[in-house]
N, C-alpha and C positions, 0 to 999 in steps of 0.2 A: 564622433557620434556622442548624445548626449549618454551621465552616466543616470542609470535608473534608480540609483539610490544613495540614498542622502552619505557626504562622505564621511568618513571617520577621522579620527581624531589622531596624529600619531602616536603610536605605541614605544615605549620607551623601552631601554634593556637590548638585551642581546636578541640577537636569531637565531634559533635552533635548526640546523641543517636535517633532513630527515628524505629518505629513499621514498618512501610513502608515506601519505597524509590520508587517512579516512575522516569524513564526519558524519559521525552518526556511531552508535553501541546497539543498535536493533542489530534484526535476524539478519539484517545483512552488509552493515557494517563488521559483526561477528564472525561474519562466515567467511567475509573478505579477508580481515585481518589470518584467520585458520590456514585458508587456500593459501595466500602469499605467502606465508612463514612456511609453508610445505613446501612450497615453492623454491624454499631458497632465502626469501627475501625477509631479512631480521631487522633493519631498520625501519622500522615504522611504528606509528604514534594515530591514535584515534582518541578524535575527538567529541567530548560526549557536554553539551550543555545543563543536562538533568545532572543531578546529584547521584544516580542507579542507573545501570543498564535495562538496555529490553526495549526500547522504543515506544511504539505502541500496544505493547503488551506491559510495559512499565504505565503508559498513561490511561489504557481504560481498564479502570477498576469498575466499572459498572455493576451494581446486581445480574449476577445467570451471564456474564461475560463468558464466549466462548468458541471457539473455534468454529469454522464451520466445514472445513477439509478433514476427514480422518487423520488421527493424531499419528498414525504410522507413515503417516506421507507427510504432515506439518512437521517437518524435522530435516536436519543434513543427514543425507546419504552416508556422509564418514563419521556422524557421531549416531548412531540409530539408540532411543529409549525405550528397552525393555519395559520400563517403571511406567506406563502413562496408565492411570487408575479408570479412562472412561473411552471409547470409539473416537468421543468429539475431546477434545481434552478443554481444561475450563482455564481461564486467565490466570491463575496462579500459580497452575502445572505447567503451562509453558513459560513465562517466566522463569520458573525454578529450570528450570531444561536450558534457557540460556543463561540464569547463571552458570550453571552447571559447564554447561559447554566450554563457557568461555573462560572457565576457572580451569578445568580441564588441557585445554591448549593452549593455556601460560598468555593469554587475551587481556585478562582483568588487569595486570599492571602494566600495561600498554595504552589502557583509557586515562585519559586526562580528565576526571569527573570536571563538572562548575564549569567551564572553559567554551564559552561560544565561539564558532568560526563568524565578525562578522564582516571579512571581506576576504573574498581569494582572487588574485590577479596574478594573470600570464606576465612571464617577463622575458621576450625573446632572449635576449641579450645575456641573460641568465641561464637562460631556456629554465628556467623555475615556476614552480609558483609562489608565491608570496603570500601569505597568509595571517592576517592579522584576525588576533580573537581579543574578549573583553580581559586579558591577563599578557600573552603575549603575544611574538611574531616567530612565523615557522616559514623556511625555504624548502619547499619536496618538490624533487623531483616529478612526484605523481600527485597527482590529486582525484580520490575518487567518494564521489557525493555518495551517500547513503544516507540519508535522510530519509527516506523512503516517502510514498505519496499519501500515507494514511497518517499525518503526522498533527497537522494543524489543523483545530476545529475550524470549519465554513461557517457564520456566526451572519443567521441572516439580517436582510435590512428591513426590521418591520416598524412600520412608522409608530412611534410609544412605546416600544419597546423598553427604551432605555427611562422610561419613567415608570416603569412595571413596578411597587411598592413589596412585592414582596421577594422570593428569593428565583434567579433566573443564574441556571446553569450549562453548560453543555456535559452531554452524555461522557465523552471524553474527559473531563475534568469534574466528577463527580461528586458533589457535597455531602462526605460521609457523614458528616457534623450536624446535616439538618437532616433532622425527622421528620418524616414524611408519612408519624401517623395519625390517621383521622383526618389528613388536610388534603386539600382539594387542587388538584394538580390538573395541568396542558402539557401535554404530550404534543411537539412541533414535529412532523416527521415520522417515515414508516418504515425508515429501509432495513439495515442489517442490526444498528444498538438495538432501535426500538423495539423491533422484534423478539429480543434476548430480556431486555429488561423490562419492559412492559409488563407479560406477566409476573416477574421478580416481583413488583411492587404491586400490581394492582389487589393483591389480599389485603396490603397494611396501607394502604389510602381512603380517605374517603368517598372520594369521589373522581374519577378518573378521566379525562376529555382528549381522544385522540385527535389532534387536526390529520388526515392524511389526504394530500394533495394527489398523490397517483395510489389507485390500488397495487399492492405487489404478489407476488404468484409465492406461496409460501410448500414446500412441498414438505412432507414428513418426514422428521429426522431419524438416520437407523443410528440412534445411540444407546451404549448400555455399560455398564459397571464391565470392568475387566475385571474376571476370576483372580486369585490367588497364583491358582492351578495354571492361568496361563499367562501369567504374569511369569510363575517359573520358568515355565518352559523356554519362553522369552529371551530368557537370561541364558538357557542352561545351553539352548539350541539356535544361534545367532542365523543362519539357515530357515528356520522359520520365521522370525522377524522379517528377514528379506522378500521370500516368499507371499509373505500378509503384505509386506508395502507392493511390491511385483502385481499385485492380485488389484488392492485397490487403483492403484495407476491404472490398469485395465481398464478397470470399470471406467472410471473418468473418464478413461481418454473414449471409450466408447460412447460413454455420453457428450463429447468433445463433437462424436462427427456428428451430431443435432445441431450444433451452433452453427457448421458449416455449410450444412442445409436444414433451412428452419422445418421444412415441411415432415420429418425425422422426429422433432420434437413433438407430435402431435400428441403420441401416445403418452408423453413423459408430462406432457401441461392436461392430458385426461386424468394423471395422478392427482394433481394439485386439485382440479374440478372438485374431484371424487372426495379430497380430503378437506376441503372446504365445505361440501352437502355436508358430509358425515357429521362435523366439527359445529354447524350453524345453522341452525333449524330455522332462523326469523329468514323469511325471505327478503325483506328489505335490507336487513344489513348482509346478506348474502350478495343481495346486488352492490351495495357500495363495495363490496372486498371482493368484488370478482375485475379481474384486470380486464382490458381493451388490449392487448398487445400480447404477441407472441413470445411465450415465455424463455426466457434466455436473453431478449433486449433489456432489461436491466439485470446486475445483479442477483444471482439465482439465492432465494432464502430455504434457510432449514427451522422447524419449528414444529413442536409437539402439544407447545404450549402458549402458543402465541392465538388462536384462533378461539380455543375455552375461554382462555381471559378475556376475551373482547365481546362473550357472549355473556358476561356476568353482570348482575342488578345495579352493578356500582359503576359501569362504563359508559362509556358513552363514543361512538364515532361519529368524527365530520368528515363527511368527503370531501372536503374540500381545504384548499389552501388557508392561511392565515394574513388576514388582510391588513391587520391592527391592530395595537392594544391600547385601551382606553381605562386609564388606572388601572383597577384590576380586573377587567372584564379584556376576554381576548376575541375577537370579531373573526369571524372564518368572511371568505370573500362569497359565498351565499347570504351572507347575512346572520348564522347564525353564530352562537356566542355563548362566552361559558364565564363566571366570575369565580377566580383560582386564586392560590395562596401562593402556587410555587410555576414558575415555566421550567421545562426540561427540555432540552433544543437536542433532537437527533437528527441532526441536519448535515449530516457526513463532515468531508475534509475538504481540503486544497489540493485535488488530485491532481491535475494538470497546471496548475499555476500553485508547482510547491514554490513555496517560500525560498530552499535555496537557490532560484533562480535570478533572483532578486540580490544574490551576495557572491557569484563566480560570475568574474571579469577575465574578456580578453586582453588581449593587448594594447588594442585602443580605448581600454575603460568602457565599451559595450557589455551590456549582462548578457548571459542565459536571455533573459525576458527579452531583452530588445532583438537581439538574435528573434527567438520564437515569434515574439508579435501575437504573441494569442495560442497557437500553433506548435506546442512544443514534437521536434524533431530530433533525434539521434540515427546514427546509421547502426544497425543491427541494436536499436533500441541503449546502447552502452557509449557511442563515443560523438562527438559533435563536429563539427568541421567549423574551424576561429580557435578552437579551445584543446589545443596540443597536451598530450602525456595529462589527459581528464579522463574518467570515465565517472558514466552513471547508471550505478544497478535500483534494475526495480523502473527504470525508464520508458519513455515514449513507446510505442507500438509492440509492445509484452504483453500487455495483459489480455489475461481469458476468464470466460466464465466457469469453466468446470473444473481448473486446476488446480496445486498447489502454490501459493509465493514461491515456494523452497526450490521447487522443478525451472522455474522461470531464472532465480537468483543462481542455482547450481549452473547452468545453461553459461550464464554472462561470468562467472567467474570460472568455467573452463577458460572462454577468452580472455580474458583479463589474466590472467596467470599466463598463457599461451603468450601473449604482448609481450608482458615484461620479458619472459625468458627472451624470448627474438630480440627484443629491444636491447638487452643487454649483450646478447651473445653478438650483437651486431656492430656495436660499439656508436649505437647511436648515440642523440643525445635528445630531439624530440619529433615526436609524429604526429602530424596531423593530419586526418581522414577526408581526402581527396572532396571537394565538393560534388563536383558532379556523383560520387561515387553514394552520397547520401541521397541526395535527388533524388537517384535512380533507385535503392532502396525504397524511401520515400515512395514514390512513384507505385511500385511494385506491392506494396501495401495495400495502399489506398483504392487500385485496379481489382484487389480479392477481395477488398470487405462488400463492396456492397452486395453480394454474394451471402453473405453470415446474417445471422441473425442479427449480433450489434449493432447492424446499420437496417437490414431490410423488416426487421421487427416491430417496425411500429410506435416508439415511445423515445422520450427525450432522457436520456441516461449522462450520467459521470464521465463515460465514455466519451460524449461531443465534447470537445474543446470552447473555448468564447466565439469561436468564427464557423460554429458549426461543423468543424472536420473531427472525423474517431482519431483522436491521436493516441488512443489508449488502448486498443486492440491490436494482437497478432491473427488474423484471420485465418491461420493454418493450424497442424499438430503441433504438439510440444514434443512429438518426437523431431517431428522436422526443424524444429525450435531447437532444439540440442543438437542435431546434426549443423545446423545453419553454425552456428556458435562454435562447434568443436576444435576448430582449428585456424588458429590465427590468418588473415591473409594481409601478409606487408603490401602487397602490389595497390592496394586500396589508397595506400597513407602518401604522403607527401615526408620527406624526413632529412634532417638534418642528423649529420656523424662529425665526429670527431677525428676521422681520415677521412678522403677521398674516394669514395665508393660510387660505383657507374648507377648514374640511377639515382643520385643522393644528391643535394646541396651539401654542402658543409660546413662545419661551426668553426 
């Protein structure tokens, strides 16, 4: 099969032999490396391309960046933060929490800062993986992607764009350096940056011009300063901490069973109504910010101050998409148009065609990508079938609207811990996840969503993949999501040992 990305060059020097290989230093690169070394497993080495950890909490520095899961559930279960100073906690306090973390369980001199992964190939024969980056070459045993999906800005294709004379950013990669005051700025996009930084800046602009292509359902945020007083208590009473995260897991998950059945969310999208009259006195731009779809098909937003800001003398919304840019004049696809100094593009990520799919090879030099075809599939969202002793957290058919990352990535590294130990205690040497046994996974998915809101809710989401299928929703609880996950099942896998075992091929 052909390979899908251009090859590389070889790499000189030795090879470093390694039990496991992570890439990525985010929340779940961090948490992986934590679990495994709990585990047992000391040989291992993570790979971080940035110069800093934290992923994308290391890359959006945006104005009003912020969480949008309570800070008591945005965390690992085995490191829990007393210290978070807000409900929502903001882009610098969690960062400092993985450093912290991963300074704490002995992680930070495990990252190879500078060091890109850009090719990882299966090597039966080796049963390895092979791993070349822009410095050297690594043989692991394991290979588990963490790159996570919120990693690489989506950078759209708008015809003049690229002749735009003045200064064009994305949200994600922030130009602390240009000032943005008095000058007259396009706002690309409405989803989750926009909404955080929008009002950040629309006091120190001159002039402000939202394009937003879809209305989104914006509900009222409960955030607030955390006391002193219960900041101590925090500390003093670890009992309570758990309690506060126990509590708001609840609530979620109870707003969980609305995504399952939309008709549930009625009264939860009469909030957002409610809080939009309140918020927006013009009735025309009421109509432009009031959604067409049932809220929980995209994306759920929190925002206190995202709705004033768009009702002030210096703004301006288009409903509509952006069609062009003609020097400095940006064309919305109604026709109308705005002449700006600066474009700021909130125009999400590369959620389903992440970028590491494009650089982990099978055995026949097939990627991820050509595997996928569009259509990215994992079985229980973590392991791939072609792609032996891999896993990938933060993967295909996980994700929910009401959750936390942490509940999802805790979930997949019960299993991924669960493996290794089997794998070792077995004397295997590699597994690979039965095809039919993903299919039918697969299969089993795709039969509950259109049941959920993701699917039967009405609007074109992150969720669809290029070929139109949600490859990015779990359509059930995230308790059943943790139960599905708890405990390893070898009968799944196909595997080679290093003895003779009934039921095994061997190496």
């Amino acid at each position: 099969m052909a390979q899908s990305a251009t090859p590389v060059a070889a790499v000189t020097g030795e090879t470093r032999d390694v039990e496991v290989l992570i890439i990525g230093s985010g929340l779940s690169g961090i948490g992986a490396a934590v679990r495994l070394r709990q585990a047992g497993v000391h040989d291992l080495v993570v790979l971080e391309k940035a110069d800093g950890l934290g992923g994308t909490w290391r890359d959006n520095t945006y104005p009003g960046c912020a969480c949008d899961v309570p800070s008591a559930l945005y965390s690992y279960s085995f490191a829990p933060n007393p210290e978070w100073t807000r409900a929502f906690a903001g882009q610098p306090e969690i960062r400092t929490y993985l450093h912290d973390t991963a300074a704490r369980y002995g992680i930070t001199p495990l990252i190879r800062f500078g060091t890109e992964a850009i090719r990882a190939q299966w090597h039966p024969d080796r049963t390895r993986w092979y791993v070349e980056t822009d410095r050297n070459r690594y043989a692991a045993r394991f290979l588990i992607a963490a790159a996570g999906p919120w990693h690489e800005p989506l950078l759209p294709d708008i015809p003049g764009l690229a002749d735009f004379p003045g200064e064009v950013f994305h949200s994600s990669r922030w130009r602390h350096d240009h000032d943005l005051t008095g000058t007259r700025v396009a706002v690309v996009g409405s989803g989750a940056s926009a909404v955080q930084f929008v009002p950040a800046i629309q006091p120190q602009v001159g002039r402000l011009h939202l394009f937003q292509r879809t209305a989104q359902w914006v509900l009222p945020k409960p955030d607030h300063y955390v006391p002193h007083a219960e900041r101590w208590l925090m500390r003093r009473l670890p009992a309570a901490q758990r309690a506060l995260r126990n509590v708001e897991y609840a609530a979620l998950e109870t707003l969980g069973i609305g995504f399952r059945h939309p008709s549930l969310l009625r009264a939860v999208q009469k909030a957002g109504t409610l809080h939009l009259r309140a918020t927006v006195r013009d009735p025309r731009l009421r109509r432009a910010l009031t959604p067409d779809y049932t809220l929980g098909c995209k994306r759920l937003l929190l925002s206190n101050s995202y709705y004033p800001a768009l009702t002030r003398p210096n703004v301006t919304v288009h409903a509509t998409a952006v069609a062009a840019v003609r020097g400095s004049r940006v064309i919305g696809a109604d026709s109308s148009g705005a002449d700006v100094d600066t474009i700021i593009l909130g125009t999400g990520f590369h959620i389903l065609d992440m970028p590491i799919a494009h650089r982990v090879f099978d055995a026949d030099g097939a990627s991820l990508d050509d595997h996928w075809k569009g259509s990215p599939d994992a079985y229980l969202g973590t392991t791939v079938s072609g792609f032996p002793n891999a896993f990938v957290l933060l993967g295909p058919h996980l994700g929910t609207g009401h959750s936390s990352a942490y509940t999802i990535l805790e979930a997949q590294l019960d299993y991924v811990t669960a493996a290794v130990r089997h794998f070792r205690a077995a004397g295997w040497t590699s597994m690979n996840v039965r095809p039919e046994v993903q299919a039918a996974f697969s299969a089993e998915v795709q039969q509950a969503l259109p049941r959920t809101v993701y699917n039967a809710g009405g609007c074109s989401s992150y969720y669809l993949d290029d070929n139109g299928r949600n490859s990015f929703s779990w359509p059930w609880s995230t308790g059943r999501m943790r139960r599905r996950l708890a405990a390893f099942d070898p009968e799944a896998y196909d595997v080679t040992s290093s003895t003779v075992r009934a039921g095994c091929l061997t190496g």
